[in-house]
N, C-alpha and C positions, 0 to 999 in steps of 0.2 A: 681588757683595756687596750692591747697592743693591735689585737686586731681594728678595734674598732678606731685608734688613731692611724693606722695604714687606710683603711675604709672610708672615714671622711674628714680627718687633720688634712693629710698630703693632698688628695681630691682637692681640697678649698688651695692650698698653695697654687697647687698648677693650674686653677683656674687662675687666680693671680697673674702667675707669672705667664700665663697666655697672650695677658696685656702688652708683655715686655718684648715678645718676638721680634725678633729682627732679622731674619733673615733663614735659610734651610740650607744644608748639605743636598748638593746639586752631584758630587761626586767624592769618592773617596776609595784611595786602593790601600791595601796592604793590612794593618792594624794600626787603628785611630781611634782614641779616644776619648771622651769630656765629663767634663763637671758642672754641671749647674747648680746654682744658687742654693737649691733646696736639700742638696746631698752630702753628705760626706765623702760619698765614695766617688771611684773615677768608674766609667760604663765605657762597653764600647761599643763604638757605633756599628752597626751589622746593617743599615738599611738607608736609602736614599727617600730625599723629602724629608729627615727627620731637622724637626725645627731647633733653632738655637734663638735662645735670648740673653737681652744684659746681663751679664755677672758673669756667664757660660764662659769656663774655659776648655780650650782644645789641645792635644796634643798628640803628635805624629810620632810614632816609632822608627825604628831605621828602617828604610826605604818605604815606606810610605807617605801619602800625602791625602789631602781635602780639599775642597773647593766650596767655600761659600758665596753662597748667593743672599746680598742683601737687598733688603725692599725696595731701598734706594738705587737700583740697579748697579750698584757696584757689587765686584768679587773680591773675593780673596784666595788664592789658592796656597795652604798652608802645608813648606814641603819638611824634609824626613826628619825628625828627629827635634822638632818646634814645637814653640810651647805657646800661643795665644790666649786673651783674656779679651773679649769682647765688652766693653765699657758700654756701649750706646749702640742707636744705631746708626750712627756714622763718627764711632770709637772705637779704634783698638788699641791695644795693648800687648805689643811683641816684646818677651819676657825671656826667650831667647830662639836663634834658629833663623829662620830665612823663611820671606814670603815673596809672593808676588801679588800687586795690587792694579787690578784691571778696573782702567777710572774711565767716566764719562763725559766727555768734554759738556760745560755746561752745566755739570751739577753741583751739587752743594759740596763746600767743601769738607772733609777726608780727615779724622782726627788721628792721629796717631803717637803711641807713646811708645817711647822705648829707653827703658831706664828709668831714671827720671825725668828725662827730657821730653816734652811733648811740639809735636811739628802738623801744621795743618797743611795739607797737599790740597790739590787743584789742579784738573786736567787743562788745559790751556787747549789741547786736541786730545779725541781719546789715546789714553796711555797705558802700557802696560809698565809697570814699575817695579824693580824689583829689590828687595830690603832685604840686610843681612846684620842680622845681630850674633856678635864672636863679646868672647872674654875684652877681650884689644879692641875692638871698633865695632862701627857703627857707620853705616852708609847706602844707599841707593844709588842702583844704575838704572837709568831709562831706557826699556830696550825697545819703546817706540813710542810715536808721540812727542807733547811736549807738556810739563807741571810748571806750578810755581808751589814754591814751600816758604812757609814760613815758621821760625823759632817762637818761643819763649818773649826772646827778648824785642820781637816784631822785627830782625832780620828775615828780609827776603831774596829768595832766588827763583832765576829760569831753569830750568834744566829740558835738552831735548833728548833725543834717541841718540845711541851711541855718547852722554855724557855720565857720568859720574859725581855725584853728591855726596862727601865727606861729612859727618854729622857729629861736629866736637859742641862742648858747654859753651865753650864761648864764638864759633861763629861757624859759619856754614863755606864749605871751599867745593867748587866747581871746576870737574879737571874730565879730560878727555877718557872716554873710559879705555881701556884697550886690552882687547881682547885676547 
């Protein structure tokens, strides 16, 4: 029986979840690893071009990182010690750790949750952007380009290169980043 649910139970999932793809590991150093939807366990990743879909989550050791590439020609590059949950495709979910997010001026806008709070980004020009989720805070520096973000609560902001994005419940503060 057990073989035969390895054999063509899982086989029918992952055609399924074929459907869900959103995007491939483009690069990855050090040891990084994920969970998809259909697993229990955590795998690690050992090969590039391996595809990630909705549910999949990722997570980075110390001193490593990952770089996804999604359909929608955004990246992610997810650094050491992070833990990501890909919601959609063009949803994530940073659950703790520090990413940077390489946007496309022009494209659709950029889901992102972090905590409970969720914020949609938008390149205004291409931008790299970079998010840091700690115990204590929450926030984005812009370190090119320019976004606008928007809350929860339909507060919005600009932010360009060289600024800083504070990310509290109740509103969004714009300060000089400095380095």
């Amino acid at each position: 029986m057990f073989s035969y649910n390895k054999l063509f139970i899982q086989n029918n999932f992952n055609s399924i979840n074929s459907n869900l793809i959103v995007g491939k590991i483009n690069l990855f150093r050090n040891t990084v690893q994920y969970k998809s939807t259909n697993n229990l366990q955590w795998d690690f990743i050992t090969k590039l071009n391996k595809s990630v879909a909705e549910n999949d989550a990722i997570f980075t050791h110390t001193d490593s990182e990952v770089n996804i590439a999604f359909k929608s020609s955004q990246e992610v590059l997810l650094k050491s010690e992070s833990l990501l949950r890909i919601k959609s495709p063009d949803e994530i979910q940073l659950q703790k750790g520090e990413l940077e997010l390489n946007l496309k001026a022009g494209a659709k806008p950029f889901s992102l949750q972090i905590g409970k709070e969720k914020y949609k980004i938008k390149a205004t020009k291409d931008s790299i952007v970079k998010i840091n989720k700690t115990l204590n805070s929450k926030n984005l520096s812009i370190k090119s380009g320019s976004i606008s973000l928007t809350d929860q609560q339909m507060n919005k902001v600009s932010a360009s290169a060289g600024e800083k994005v504070e990310l509290t419940s109740k509103k969004l503060n714009v300060s000089s980043n400095q380095i």
